[in-house]
C-alpha positions as a Markdown table, in Angstrom:
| # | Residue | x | y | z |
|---|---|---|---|---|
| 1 | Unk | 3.8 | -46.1 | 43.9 |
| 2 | Unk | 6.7 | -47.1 | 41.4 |
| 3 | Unk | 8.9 | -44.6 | 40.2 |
| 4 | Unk | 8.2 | -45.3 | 36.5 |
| 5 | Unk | 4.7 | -45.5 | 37.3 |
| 6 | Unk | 4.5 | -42.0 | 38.7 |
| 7 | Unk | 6.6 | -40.1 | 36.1 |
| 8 | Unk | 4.2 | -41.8 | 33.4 |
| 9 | Unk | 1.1 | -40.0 | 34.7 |
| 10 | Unk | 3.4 | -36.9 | 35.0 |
| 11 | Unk | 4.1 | -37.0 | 31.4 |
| 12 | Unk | 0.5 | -37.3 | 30.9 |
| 13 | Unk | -0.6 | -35.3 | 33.3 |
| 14 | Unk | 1.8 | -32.3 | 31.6 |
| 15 | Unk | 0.3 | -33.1 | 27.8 |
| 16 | Unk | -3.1 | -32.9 | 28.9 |
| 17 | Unk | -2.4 | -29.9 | 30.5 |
| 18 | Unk | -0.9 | -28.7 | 27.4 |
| 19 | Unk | -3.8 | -30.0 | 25.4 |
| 20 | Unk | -6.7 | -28.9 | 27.6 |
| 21 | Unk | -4.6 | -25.2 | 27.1 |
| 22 | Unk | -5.0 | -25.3 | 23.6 |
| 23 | Unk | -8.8 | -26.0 | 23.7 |
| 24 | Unk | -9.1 | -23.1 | 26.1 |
| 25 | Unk | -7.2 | -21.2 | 23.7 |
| 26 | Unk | -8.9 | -21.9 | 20.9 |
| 27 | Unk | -12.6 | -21.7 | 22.2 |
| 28 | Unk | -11.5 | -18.6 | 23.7 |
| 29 | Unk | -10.2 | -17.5 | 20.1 |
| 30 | Unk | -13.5 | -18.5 | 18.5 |
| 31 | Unk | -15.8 | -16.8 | 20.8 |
| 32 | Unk | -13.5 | -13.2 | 19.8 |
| 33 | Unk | -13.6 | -14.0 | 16.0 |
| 34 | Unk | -17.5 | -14.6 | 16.4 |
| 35 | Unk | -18.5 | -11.6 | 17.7 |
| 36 | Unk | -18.3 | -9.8 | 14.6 |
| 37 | Unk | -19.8 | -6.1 | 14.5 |
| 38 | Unk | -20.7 | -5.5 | 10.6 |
| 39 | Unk | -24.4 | -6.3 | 9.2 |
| 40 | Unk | -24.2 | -7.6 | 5.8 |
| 41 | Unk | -20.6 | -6.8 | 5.3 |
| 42 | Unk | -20.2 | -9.8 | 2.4 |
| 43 | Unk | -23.4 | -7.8 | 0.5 |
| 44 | Unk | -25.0 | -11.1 | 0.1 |
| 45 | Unk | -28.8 | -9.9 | 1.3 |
| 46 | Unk | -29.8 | -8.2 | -1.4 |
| 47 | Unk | -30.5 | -10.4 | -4.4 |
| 48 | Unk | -29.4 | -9.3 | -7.8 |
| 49 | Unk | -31.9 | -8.2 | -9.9 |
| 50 | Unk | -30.5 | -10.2 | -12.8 |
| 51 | Unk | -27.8 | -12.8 | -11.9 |
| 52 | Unk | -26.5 | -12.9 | -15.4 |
| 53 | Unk | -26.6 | -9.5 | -16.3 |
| 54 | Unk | -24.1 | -7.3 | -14.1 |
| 55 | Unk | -25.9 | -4.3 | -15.9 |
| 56 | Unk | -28.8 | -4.8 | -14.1 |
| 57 | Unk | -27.5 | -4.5 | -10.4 |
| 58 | Unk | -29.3 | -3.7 | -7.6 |
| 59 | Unk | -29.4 | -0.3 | -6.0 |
| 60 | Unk | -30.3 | -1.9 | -2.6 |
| 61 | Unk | -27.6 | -2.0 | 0.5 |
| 62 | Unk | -29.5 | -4.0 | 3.6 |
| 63 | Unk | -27.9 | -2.6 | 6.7 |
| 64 | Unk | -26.0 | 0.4 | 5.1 |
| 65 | Unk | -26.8 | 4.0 | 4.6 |
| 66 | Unk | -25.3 | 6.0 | 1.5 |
| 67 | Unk | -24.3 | 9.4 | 1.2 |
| 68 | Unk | -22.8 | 11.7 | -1.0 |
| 69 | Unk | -24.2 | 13.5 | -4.3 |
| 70 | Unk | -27.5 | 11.9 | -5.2 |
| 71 | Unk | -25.9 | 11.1 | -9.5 |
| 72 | Unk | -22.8 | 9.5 | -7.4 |
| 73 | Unk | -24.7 | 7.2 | -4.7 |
| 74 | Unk | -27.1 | 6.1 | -7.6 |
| 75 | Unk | -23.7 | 4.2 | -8.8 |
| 76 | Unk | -23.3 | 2.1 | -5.5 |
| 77 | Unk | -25.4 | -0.8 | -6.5 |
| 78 | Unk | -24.4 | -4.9 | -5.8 |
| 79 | Unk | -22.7 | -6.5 | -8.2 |
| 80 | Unk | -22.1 | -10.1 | -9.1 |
| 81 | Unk | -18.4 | -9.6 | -8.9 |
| 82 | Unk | -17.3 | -10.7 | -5.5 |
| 83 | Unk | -14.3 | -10.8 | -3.5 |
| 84 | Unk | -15.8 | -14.4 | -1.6 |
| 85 | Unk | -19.6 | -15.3 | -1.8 |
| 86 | Unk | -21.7 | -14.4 | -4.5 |
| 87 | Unk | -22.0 | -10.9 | -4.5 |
| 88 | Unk | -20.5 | -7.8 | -3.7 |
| 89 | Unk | -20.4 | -3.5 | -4.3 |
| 90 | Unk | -20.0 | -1.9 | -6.8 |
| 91 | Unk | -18.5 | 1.4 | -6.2 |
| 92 | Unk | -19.8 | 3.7 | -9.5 |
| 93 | Unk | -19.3 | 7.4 | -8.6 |
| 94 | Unk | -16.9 | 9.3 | -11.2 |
| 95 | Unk | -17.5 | 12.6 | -10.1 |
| 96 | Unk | -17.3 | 13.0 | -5.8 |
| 97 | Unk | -16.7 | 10.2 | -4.1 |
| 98 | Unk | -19.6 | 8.4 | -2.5 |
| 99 | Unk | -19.7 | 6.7 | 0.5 |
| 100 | Unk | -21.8 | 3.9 | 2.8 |
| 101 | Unk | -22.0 | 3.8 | 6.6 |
| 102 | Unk | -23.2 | 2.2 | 9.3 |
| 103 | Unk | -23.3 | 2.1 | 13.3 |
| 104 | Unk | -21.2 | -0.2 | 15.1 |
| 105 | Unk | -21.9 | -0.9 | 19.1 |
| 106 | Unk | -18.5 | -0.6 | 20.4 |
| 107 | Unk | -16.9 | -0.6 | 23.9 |
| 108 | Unk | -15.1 | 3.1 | 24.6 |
| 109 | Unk | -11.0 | 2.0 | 24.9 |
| 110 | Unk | -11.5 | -1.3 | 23.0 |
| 111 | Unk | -9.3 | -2.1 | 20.2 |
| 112 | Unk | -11.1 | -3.5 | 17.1 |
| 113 | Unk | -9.7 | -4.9 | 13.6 |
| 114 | Unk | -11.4 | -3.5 | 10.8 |
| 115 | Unk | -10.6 | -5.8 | 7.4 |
| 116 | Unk | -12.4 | -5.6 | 3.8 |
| 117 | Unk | -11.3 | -6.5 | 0.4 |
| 118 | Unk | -10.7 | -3.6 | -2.6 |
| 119 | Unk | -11.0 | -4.5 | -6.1 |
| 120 | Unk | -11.3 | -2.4 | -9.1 |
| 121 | Unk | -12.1 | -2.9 | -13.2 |
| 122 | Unk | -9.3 | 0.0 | -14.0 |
| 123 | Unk | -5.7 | -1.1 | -15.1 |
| 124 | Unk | -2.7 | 0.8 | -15.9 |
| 125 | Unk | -3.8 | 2.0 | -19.2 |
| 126 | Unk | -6.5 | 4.2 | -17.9 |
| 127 | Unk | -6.7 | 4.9 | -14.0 |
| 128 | Unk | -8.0 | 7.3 | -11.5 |
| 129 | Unk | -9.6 | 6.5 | -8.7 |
| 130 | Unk | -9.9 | 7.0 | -4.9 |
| 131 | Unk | -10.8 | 4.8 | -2.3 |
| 132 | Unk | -11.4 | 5.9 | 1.8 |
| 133 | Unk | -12.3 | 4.7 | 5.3 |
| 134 | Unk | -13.1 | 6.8 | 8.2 |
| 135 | Unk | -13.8 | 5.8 | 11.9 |
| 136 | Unk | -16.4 | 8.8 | 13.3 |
| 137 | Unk | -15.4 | 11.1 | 10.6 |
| 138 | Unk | -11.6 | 10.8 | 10.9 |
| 139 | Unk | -10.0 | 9.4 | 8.1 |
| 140 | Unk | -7.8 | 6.2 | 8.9 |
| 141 | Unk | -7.3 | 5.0 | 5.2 |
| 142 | Unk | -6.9 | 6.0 | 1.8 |
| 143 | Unk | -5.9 | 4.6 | -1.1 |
| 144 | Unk | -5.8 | 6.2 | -4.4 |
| 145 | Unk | -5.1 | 4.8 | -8.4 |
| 146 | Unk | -5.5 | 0.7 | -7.4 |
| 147 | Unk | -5.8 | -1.2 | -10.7 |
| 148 | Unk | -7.0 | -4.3 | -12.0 |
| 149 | Unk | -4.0 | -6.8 | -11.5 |
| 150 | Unk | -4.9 | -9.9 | -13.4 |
| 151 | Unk | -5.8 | -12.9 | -11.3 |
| 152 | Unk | -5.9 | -10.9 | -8.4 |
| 153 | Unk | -8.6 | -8.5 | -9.0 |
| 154 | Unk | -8.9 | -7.8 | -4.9 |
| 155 | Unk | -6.5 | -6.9 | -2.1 |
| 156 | Unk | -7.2 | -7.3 | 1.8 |
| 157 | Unk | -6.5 | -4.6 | 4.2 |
| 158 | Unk | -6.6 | -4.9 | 7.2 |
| 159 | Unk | -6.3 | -1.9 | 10.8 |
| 160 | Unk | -7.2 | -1.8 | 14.0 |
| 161 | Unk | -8.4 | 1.6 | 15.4 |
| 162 | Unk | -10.1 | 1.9 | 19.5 |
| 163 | Unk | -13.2 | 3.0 | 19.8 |
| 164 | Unk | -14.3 | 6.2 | 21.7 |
| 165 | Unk | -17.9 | 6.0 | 21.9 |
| 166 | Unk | -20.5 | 3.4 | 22.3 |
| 167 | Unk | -22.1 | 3.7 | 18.9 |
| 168 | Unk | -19.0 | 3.9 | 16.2 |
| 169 | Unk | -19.6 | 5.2 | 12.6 |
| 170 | Unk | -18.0 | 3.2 | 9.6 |
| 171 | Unk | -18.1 | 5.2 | 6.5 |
| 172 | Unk | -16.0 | 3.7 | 3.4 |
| 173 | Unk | -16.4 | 4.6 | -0.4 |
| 174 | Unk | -14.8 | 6.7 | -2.8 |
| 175 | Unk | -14.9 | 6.7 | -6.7 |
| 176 | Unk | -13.3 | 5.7 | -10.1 |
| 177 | Unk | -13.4 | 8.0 | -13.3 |
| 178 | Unk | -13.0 | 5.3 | -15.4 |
| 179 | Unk | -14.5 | 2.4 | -14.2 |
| 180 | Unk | -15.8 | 0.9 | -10.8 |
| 181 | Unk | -14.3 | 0.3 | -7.4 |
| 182 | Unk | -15.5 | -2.9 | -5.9 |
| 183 | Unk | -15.9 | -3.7 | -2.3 |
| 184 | Unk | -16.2 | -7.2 | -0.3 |
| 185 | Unk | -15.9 | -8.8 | 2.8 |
| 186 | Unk | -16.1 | -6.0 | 5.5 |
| 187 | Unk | -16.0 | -6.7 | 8.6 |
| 188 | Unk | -15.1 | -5.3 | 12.5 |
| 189 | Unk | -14.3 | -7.6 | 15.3 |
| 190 | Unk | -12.8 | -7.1 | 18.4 |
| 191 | Unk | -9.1 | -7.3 | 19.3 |
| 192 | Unk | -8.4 | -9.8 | 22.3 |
| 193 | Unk | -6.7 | -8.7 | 25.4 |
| 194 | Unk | -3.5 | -10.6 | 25.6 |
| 195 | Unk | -3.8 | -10.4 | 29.3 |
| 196 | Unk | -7.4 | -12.2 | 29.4 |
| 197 | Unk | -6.1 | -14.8 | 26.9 |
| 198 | Unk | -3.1 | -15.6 | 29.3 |
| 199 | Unk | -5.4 | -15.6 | 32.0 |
| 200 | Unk | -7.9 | -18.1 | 31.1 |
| 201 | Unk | -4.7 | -19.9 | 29.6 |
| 202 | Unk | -3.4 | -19.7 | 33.1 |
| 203 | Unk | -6.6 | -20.2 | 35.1 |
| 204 | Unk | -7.1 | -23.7 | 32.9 |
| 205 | Unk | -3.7 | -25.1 | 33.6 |
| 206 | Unk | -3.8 | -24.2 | 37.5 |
| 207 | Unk | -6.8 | -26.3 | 37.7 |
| 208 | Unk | -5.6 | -29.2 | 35.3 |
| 209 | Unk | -2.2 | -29.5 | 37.4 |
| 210 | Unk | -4.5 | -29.3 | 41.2 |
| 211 | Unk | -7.0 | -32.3 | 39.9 |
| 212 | Unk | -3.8 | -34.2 | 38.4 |
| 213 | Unk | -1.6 | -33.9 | 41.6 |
| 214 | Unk | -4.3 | -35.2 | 43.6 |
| 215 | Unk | -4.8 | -38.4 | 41.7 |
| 216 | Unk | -0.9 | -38.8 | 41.7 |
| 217 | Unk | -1.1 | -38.3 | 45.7 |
């Protein structure tokens, strides 16, 4: 075989590789970011009552249980002012705060990223308010006084936290004396292993460079 004839299916053989590792990657990637833990985290299966009346909300939370003082969980309702989508929660309470949970199925010593977006209706001229997020009763966030930045209504937090038990409780809520909290866009997926990506990264180009090497034989 010629010399320039050989390092030509070397060069290709080396961006395929490359290639092929990026689709491994990638598939790998989308597999993690579909697995995704939360029911109805976007508050989308619960039909307003009346689209074009935010007054008229609806008290229903598919998926979610609520807790708290029964005049402060009559407050969490879905709203028609959404973070993505076309709805989202409305956080009412004034009082106590008021909270919604649910169970995740988690693996004990996986890491998980827990993301949502907070918005509020108070601004700077009148606020008090109170936001939290526990993982099985612990309390791993808390943000208190957000306000109503115009344009930007919402900000995105995002934590990881590792699960110890099988079953995983997700509690957020909280409460605003002079206005509403607003939720959207919740959501718990797991964290990828770095070594498992590098290993199917690996694995891929092992087998890439064998089936290349024997053609070039």
């Amino acid at each position: 075989m010629k010399l320039t004839k050989k390092l030509s299916i070397i060069v290709f053989s080396v961006t395929t590789a490359l290639v092929s590792t990026t689709v491994i990657i990638n598939s790998y990637n989308a597999a993690a970011q579909a697995a995704e833990l939360v029911k109805n985290g976007s508050f989308e299966l619960d039909p307003l009552v009346d689209p074009n009346n935010p007054n008229t909300t609806n008290p229903n939370v598919t998926g979610w249980n609520k807790s708290g003082d029964p005049i402060d969980t009559s407050g969490i309702k879905i709203s028609n002012f959404p973070q993505s989508g076309n709805q989202g929660l409305a956080i009412g309470s004034f009082v106590n705060p008021a909270y919604i949970s649910q169970n995740l199925a988690t693996t004990i010593g996986s890491n998980y990223n827990l993301s949502f977006s907070l918005g509020t209706d108070e601004d700077s001229s009148q606020v008090d308010n109170i936001f939290q997020v526990f993982i099985d009763e612990s309390k791993v966030f808390e943000k208190t006084n957000s306000i109503n930045t115009a344009g930007n209504p919402f900000t995105q937090y995002d934590l990881n936290f590792v699960a110890t038990k099988s079953s995983t409780e997700l509690k957020l809520g909280g409460r605003a004396s002079y206005g509403f909290l607003y939720l959207d866009s919740v959501s718990v997926k797991p964290v990828p292993e770095p070594s498992a990506i590098g290993a199917v990264a690996v694995a891929g180009l092992l087998g890439i460079w064998l089936n290349k090497k024997k053609a070039i034989s």
